[in-house]
C-alpha positions in Angstrom: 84.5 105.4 83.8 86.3 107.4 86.5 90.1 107.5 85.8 91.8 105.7 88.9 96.0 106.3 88.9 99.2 105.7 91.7 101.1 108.8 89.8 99.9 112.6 91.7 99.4 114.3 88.3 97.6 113.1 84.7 100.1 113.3 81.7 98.6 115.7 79.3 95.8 116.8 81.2 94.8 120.0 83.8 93.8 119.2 87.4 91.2 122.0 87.8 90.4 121.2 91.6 91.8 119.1 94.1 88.5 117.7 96.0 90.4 116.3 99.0 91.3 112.5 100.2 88.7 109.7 99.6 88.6 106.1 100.5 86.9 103.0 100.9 87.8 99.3 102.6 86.5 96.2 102.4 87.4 93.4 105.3 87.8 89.6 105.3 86.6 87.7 108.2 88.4 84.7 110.2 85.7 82.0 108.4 87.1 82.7 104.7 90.4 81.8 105.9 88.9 78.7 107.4 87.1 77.8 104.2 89.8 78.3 102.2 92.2 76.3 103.9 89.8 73.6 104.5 89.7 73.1 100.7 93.4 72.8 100.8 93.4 71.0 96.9 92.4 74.6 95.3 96.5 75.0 96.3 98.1 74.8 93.0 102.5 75.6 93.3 101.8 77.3 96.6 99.1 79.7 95.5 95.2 79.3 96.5 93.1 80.3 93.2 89.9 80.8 95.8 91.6 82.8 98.2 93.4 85.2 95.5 89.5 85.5 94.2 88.6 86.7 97.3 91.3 89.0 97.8 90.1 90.9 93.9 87.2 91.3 95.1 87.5 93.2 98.4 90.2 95.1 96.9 87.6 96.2 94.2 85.1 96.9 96.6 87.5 99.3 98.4 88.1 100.6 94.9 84.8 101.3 94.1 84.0 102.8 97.1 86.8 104.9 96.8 85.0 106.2 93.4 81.5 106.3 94.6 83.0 109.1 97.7 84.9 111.0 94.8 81.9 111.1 92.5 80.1 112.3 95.5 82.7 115.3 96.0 82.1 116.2 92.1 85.1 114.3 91.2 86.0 112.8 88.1 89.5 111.2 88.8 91.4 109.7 91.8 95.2 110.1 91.8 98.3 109.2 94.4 96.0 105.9 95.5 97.4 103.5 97.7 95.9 100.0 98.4 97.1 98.7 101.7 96.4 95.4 103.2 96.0 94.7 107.0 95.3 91.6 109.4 93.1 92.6 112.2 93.1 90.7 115.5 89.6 89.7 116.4 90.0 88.7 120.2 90.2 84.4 119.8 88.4 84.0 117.0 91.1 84.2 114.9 91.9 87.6 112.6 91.0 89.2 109.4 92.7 91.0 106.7 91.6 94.2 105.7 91.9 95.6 102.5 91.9 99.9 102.1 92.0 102.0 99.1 92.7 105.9 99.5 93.4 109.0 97.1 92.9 112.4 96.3 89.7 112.9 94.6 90.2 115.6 91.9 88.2 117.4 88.6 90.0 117.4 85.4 89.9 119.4 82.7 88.4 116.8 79.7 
């Protein structure tokens, strides 16, 4: 299990290199929006059970990409990551929302 962390330094233990920035994405199209809003009674107090699914699992795609580069690189551990979420036009067929995951891959001294 590759340790991934928002703070830029690991409490207790020695960065020995800094293998540079990795990331990964993962993006939503325009019919998941339609699908989800079409089954309008998954709404529960204003929040969509499907549609937060959906959004867990392309944000751990992006993760897991994000590990699969630093591995790749000889990493062990990602710090400083950032998840960002985007909408992306798509011309008129409506948009999608991309999700994106970067950090500095790194080696630490187990």
């Amino acid at each position: 299990m590759m340790l991934v962390i928002t703070t830029n330094n690991i409490e207790g233990k020695r960065i020995n290199r800094y293998l540079g920035l990795v990331t990964g994405e993962a993006i939503l199209g325009a019919n998941i929006f339609r699908d989800f809003f079409a089954g309008i009674t998954d709404i529960v107090g204003g929040r969509s059970a499907a549609y937060e699914s959906e959004l867990r699992k392309a944000k751990q795609i992006a993760i897991s990409e994000m590990i699969e580069e630093a591995r790749a690189r000889g990493g062990n551990a990602i710090i400083g990551v950032d998840l960002d979420y985007e909408t992306i036009s798509a011309g008129g067929t409506g948009g999608m929302l991309m999700v994106s995951a970067s950090g500095t891959a790194v080696d630490v001294a187990e």
